[in-house]
N, C-alpha and C positions, 0 to 999 in steps of 0.2 A: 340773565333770565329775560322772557319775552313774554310780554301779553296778545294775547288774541281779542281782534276785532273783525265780528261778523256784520253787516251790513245788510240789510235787505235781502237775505242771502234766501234765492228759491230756488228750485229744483222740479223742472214738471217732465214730466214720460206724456206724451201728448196733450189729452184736458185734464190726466190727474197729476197733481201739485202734492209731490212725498215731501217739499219740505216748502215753506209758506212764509216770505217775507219775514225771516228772523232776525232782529237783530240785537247782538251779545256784545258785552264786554267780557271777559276771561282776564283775571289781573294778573302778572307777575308772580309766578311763584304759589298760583291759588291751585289746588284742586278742585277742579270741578265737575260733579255729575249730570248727564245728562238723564233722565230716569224717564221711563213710560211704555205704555204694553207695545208690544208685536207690532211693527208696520206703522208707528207714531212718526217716524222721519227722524231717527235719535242716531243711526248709524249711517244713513246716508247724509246727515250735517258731518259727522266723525270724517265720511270718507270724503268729503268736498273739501273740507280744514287739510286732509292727508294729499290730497292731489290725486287722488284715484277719479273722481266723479267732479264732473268739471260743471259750474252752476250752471244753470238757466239764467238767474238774473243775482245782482249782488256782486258785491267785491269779500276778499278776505286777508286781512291784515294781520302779520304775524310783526311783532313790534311797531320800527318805522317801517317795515316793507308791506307792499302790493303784491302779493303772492298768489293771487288770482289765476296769473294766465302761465303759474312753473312750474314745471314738473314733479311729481313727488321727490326724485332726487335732489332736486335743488332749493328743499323746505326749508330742510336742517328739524325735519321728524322725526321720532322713531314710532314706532307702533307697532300693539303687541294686539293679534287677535286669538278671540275663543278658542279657534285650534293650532296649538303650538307651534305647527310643521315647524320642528326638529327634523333635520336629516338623519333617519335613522343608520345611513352608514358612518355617521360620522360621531366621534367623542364629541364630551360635552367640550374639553378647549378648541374642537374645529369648530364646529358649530356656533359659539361665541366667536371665532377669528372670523370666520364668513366674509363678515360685511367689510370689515380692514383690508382682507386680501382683496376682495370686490376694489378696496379703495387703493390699491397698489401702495398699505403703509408696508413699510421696512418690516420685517421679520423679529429684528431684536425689540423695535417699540410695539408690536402686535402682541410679542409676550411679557414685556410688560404691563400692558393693558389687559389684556386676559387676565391675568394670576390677579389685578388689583379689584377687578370689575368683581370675579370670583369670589373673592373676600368680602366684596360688600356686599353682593346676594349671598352670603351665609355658603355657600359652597367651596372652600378652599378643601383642594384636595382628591375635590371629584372630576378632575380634568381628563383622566383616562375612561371615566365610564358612557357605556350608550344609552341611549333612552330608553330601555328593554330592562336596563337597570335602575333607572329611576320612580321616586312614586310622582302621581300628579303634581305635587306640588312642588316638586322638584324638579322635572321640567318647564311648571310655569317660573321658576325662578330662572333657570336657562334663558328660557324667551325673552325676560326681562333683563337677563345680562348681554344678551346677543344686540339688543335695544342700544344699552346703558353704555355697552364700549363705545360704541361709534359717537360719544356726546352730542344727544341730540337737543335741541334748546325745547323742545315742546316733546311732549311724550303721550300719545295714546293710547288707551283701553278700549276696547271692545268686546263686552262681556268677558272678560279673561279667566274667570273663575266658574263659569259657567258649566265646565265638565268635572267639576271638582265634584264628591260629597259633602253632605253637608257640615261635617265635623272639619274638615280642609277647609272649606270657604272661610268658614270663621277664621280659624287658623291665618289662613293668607292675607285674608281683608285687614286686617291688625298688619301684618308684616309690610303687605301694600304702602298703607298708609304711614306707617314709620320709617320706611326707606325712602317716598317722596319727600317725606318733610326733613327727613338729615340732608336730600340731593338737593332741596330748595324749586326744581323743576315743574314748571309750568305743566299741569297734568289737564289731560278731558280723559274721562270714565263715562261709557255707556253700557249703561245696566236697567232693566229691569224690575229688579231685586230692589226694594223698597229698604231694608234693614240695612244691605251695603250703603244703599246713597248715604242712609242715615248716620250711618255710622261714621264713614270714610270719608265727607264732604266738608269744603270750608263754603261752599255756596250748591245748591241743586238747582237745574232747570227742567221743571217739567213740560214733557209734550205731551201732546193730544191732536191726532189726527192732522198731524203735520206743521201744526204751528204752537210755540212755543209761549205756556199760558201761564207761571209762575216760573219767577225767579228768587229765589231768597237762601237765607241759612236754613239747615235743618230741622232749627227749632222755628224759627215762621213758619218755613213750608209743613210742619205738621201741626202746628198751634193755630195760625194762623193761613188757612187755605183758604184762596178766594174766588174758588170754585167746589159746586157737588161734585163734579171729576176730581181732581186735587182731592177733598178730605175722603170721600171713598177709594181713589188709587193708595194712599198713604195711610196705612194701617187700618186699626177698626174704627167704626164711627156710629154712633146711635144719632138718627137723621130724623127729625120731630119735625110735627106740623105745627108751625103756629101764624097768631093773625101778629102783625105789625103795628104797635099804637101809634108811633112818630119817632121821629129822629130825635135822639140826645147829643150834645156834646160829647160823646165818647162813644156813640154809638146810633143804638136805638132801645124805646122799648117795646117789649114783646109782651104777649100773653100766651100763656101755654097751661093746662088743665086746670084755669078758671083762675090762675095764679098772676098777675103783672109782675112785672120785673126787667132791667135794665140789664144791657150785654151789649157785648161788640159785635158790630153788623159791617155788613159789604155797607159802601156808599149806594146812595139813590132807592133804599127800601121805603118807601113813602107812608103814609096811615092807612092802614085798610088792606098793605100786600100782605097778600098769603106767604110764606116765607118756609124756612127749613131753620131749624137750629140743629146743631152739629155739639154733640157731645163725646166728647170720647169716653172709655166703659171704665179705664184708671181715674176719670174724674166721677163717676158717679158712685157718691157716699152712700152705703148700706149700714142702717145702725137701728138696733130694733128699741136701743131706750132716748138717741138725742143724736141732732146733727154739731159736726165742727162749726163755732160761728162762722157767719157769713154765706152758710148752704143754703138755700131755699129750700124747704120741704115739700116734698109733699106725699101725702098718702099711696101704699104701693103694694101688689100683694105679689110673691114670691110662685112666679108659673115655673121653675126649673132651677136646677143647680148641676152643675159640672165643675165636676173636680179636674185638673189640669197640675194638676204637681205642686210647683210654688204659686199658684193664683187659684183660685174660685171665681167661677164667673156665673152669676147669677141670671138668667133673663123672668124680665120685672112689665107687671101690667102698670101702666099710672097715666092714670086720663083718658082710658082707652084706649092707650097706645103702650107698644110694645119698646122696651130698652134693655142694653144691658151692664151690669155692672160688673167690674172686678174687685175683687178684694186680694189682698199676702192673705196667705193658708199660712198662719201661726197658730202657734196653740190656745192663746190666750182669748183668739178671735172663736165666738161661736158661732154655728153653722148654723144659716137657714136653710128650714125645712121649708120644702113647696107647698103654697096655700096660707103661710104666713104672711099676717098683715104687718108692713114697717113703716119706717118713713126711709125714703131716697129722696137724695135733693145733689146739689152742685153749686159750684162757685161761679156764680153766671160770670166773672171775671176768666172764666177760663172755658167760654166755648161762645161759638160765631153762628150768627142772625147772617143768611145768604140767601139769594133768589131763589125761589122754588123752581126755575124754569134750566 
């Protein structure tokens, strides 16, 4: 196995800078996402690691090696992008042999590496069919066996599920992530898709406009986001104004519709910042007779309800200000009607005081 180490790693197309002084570790054996919108510099780091796009400035380390200035052939890469290119004259075992014949192996060890590579992407069997026979998700397993023969020490994605629907995504992103973790293979995923990172990740890195602005596990990066970009690119968020009374040992306190109270805050919110607190709509408790201890209450009158299958999502006036809650649609739970006064409140342990700016 091999780790990746980026360094300062930039990329400029004259005065604009697609990817901005990053620098990563990638450990041994880690999956990692790289996640953020369109034109964030998430695929042009993938293709500078790959040896397609050669830096501006920065080095890039694959184990002990300086692989900055070699070739993509001579990485020890594989990578799989969004569209398959499957040859379509060819069956699914040429197309998997490909890259061997590419590497002049022997005939008798090409087929046994095909038949074994085949069994581990769940396709023993389909060695005779073309891609005209296949569903998507069965030539994105292709692509990854065509990958997977040639043993490559690092392995990349590039939105790879991206032409899927959405019942296959799921489907795949599961299978993804369980065939990495039986191969043990140094993985980078670039995705978009906020649910995959989440899902598939043992670390995420988010981008934003070329530079690279959280690093953490899935559950930091969406508990714990230390940016208004970050907790709004990552799921839903109810984003509140409030004033800043001073910094706590664990935080800060805030006040928020007339109410004080303590929470976890960015560093450097001082007394008197205007500030945002970041709730997400699973932590805000609706309960028309008593909050869970430890909620802060406070008074809130019910402007809307949508139904959504297994959740209800309520959107709640409180302080003047607009938020929203989820609840499970179980039976036992009743339904508020619009116009209904309650109390909503939350676990100020479980949402972040960050810069309004």
């Amino acid at each position: 196995m091999t780790d990746i180490r980026l360094i300062k790693l930039t990329k400029s197309y004259g005065a604009s800078r697609a990817v901005d002084n990053v620098d990563l570790l990638i450990e041994n054996g880690e999956f990692f996402s790289l996640l953020g919108p369109s034109g964030c510099g998430k695929s042009t780091t993938l293709r500078m690691i790959a040896g397609f796009v050669q830096p501006s400035e920065g080095r890039i380390w694959l184990g002990d090696e300086d692989v900055t200035d070699l070739p993509p052939e001579k990485r020890g890469i594989g990578i799989v992008f969004q569209n398959y290119a499957i040859f379509p004259h060819m069956n699914v075992a040429e197309n998997v042999a490909f890259g061997l014949k590419m590497r002049k192996v022997p005939k008798a060890e090409i087929a046994r590496k095909v038949e074994a590579v085949l069994a581990q992407v769940g396709l023993k069997g389909y060695d005779e069919r073309y891609s005209r026979q296949l569903s998507g998700g069965e030539q994105q397993r292709v692509a990854l066996a065509r990958v997977l023969v040639t043993e490559p020490r690092i392995l990349l994605l590039d939105e790879p599920l991206s032409a899927l629907d959405k019942n296959m995504r799921e489907e795949m992103k599961f299978w993804i992530k369980d065939l990495q973790r039986k191969l043990g293979i140094t993985t980078v995923y670039v995705t978009h898709d906020q649910d995959e990172a989440l899902t598939m990740s043992d670390r995420i890195g988010v981008m934003q406009k070329s530079r690279l602005v959280q690093v953490g596990s899935p559950e930091e990066i969406y508990e714990r986001p230390r940016t208004l970009f970050v907790t709004s690119f990552i799921g839903h968020s109810n984003i509140l104004d409030i004033e800043v009374r001073g910094p706590t040992p664990g935080g800060a306190r805030v006040a928020f519709a007339g109410t004080d109270f303590e929470t976890r805050s960015a560093p450097g919110l001082g007394a008197g910042t205007k500030a945002k607190l970041v709730v997400r709509p699973e932590n805000v408790v609706v309960d028309p007779d008593a909050l869970p201890a430890g909620a802060i209450p406070f008074p809130a009158t019910v402007l809307s309800e949508t139904y959504q299958g297994p959740i209800v999502r309520y959107r709640l006036s409180v302080g003047g200000q607009e938020l929203v809650a989820e609840r499970q649609n179980q039976a036992h739970v009743r339904r508020l009607a619009p116009g209904a006064a309650v109390l909503a409140g939350w676990d100020p342990a479980r949402c972040e005081a960050l810069a309004a700016g």
